[in-house]
N, C-alpha and C positions, 0 to 999 in steps of 0.2 A: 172338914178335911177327910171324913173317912168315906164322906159318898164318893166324893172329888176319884179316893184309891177306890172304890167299889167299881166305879164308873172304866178305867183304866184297867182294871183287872184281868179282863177278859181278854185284852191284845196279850198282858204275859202268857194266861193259860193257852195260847192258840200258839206263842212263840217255844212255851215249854213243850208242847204236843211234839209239831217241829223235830225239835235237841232230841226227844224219848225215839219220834218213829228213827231216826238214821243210826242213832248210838243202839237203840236193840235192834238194829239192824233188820226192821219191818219192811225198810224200804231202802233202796241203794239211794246213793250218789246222783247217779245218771238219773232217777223220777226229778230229782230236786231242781238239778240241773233244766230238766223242760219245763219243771213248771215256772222254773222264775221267766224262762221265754216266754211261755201264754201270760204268763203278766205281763210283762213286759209289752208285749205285740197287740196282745188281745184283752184282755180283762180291765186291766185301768187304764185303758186308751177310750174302752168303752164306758167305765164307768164317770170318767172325766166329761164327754161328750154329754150323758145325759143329766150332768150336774149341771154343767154350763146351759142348754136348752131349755129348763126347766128352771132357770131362777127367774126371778121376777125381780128384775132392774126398776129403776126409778134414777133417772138422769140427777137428781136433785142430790140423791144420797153417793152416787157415782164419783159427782163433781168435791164431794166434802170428804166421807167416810174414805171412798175410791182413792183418795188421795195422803190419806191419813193412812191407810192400809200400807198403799206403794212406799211410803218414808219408813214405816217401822223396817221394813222388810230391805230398803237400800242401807238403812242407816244397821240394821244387822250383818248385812253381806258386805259390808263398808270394813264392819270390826271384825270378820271371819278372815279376809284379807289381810288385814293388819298383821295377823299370826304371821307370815311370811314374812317380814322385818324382822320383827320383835323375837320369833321361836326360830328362826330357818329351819325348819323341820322338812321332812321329805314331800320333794312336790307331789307325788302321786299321792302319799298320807294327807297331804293338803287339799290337794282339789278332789278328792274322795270325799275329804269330812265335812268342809267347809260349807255345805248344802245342808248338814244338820242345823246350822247358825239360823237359819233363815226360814225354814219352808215347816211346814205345821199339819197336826193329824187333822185333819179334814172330816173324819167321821167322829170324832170327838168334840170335832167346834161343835159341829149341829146337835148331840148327841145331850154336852153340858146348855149350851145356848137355849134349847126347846125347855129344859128342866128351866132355867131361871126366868125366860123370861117369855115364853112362848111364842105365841104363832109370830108376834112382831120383832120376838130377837130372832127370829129363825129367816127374816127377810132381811135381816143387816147383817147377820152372818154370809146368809148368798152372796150379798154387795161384796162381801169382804174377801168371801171365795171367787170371786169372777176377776177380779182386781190381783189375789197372792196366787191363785192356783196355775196361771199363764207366765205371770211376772218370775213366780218361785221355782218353774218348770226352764223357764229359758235362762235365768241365771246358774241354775246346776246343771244345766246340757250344756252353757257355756264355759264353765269351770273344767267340767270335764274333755269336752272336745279339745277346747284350749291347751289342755294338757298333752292332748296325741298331737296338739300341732296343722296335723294334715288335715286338709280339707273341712276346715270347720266350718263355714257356713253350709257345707252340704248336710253334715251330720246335725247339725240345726231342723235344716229342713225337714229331712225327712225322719226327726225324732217321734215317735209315735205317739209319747206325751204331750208335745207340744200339736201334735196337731190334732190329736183327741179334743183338746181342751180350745184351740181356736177356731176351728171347724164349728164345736156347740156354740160358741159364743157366735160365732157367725150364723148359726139358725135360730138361733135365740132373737138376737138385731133382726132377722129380716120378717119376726113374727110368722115363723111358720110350726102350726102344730105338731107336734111327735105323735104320730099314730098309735095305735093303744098298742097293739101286739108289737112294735119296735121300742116302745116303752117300756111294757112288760119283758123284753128277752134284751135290753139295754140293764135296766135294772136286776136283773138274777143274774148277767152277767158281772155287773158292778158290787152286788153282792158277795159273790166268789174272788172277787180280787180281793178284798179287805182280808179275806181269811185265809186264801192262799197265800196270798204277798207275807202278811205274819207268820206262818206255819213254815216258809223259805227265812224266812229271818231267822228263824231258832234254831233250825238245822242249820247253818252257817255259825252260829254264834261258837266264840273259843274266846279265850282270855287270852292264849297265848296269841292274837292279834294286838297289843295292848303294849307288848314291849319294845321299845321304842319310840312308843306315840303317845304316852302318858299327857306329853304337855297340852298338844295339839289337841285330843281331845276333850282335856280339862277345858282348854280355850273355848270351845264352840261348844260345849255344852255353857260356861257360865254364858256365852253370849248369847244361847237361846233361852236360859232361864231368869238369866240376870237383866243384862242389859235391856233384849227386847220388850221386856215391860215397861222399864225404865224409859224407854225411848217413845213406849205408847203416850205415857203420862206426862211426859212434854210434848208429845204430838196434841194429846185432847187438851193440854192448857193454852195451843198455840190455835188449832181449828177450831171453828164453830159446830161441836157436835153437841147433838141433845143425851140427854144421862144415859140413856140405852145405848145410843151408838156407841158412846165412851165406855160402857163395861162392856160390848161385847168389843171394843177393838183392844182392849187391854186383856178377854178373855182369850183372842187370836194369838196376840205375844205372846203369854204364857204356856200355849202350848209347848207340848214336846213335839218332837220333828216326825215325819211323815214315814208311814214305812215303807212308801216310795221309794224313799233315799236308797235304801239298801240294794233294792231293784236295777234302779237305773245304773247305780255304779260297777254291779255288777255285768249289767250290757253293753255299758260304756268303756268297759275293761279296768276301771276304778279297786281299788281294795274293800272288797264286798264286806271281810268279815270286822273289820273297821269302822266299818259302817255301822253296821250290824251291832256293835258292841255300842259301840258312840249312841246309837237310837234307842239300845235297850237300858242305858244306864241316864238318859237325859227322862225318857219315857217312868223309869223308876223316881226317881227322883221329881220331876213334875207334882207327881200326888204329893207332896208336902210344898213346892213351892207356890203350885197354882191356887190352892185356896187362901193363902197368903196375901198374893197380890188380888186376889176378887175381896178381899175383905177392904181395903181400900177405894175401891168406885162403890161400896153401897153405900 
């Protein structure tokens, strides 16, 4: 449990950096404001691309894992929905949060996955990112677009997530090599997003986002700590996966939600700080429920 928080720690300190530089007023408002655009535009568009380029597919684990993947993550965004019945809570608080339910820190898969189980969980985790990182990108641009109504499949198209991430995936398929110096300046860009995008997440953060949406976010936080594991572990009794694939697709579930989330919602005109509070309290919380559910697939 405590590597699990040791592991995780370093997103809070980069989020508390964040809350310090705007509250002592090191830096305005308006810095915040552009850099969540270079993320937004530039930083994890690029960092997405050369994830996707750079995996190493295997049709075999695609067709099995690939599909084990896509269920946790319908069967999440299935129950993130549901809160609209059940809570009627406000649709903008809804389709802002709802994308916590589902989508997963990505540099945390690889980060815990490399520690347990090395170079061959680090190739079932790609499977898994190729599979949630496209899937989990067009359901929370479709959440949100859906919400403005107008012109949603345009704002589809031209999301800059969505096509960071199918763009690689399409260089990836057509076996073409990444050139080292687009490699190397893909990667320190992709580097830079993971620490900016957090650093904008903390300066955002306020509790007094919180009032009124207690429910909603209680909902999609149990339903990405709770249920989506739950849901892995009827997925690996239901698919033919081998042991490794089954702990890393129950390590996926258990993730906390991406600090993506906060980004997009905020580009999307979404309630950023909503977000933002919903990722930092699922993110907290995680470090006690994730080693939890890993104690069960060994």
């Amino acid at each position: 449990m405590f590597a699990t928080f040791f592991l995780i720690l370093p997103d809070f300190l980069l989020m508390a950096l964040g809350l310090l530089l705007l509250r002592w007023r090191f830096l305005p408002l308006s810095f915040f404001n552009g850099a969540e655009k270079l993320v937004y535009y530039v930083l994890f568009p690029a960092l997405l691309f050369s994830s996707m380029a750079k995996s190493h597919l295997s049709l075999t684990q695609i067709s099995t894992l690939g599909v084990g993947t896509a269920l946790v993550i319908l069967i999440g965004a299935a129950l993130a929905w549901l809160a609209l019945p059940a809570l009627k809570p406000n649709r903008l608080q809804h389709a802002s949060t709802t994308q916590c339910a589902y989508r997963f820190n990505s540099y945390l898969a690889f980060s815990i996955a490399g520690a347990l189980g090395g170079e061959p969980a680090l190739s079932a985790m790609a499977v898994i990112a190729v599979v949630a990182v496209p899937l989990g990108n067009l359901l929370a641009v479709s959440s949100l677009a859906n919400h403005q109504s107008s012109q949603f499949l345009k704002l589809l198209a031209k999301n800059p997530l969505i096509i960071g991430t199918l763009s690689g995936l399409l260089w990836n398929l057509m076996g073409l090599p990444l050139p080292a110096v687009l490699d190397v300046t893909l990667s320190r860009l992709g580097a830079s997003a993971l620490a900016m995008g957090l650093i904008c997440v903390g300066a955002s953060f306020s509790l007094h986002a919180l009032q009124g949406a207690q429910q909603v976010v209680g909902w999609m936080v149990t339903v990405k700590l709770i249920a989506c594991p739950l849901a892995a572990l009827l997925v690996n009794a239901l698919i033919p996966l081998n042991p490794l694939e089954q702990q890393m697709l129950l390590l996926f579930a258990s993730l906390p939600t991406a600090s993506t989330t906060y980004v997009l919602a905020v580009r999307m005109g979404g309630d950023g700080r909503l977000v933002a509070l919903t990722m930092s309290l699922c993110t907290l919380l995680a470090a006690f429920t994730m080693p939890l559910w890993l104690l069960i697939q060994y």
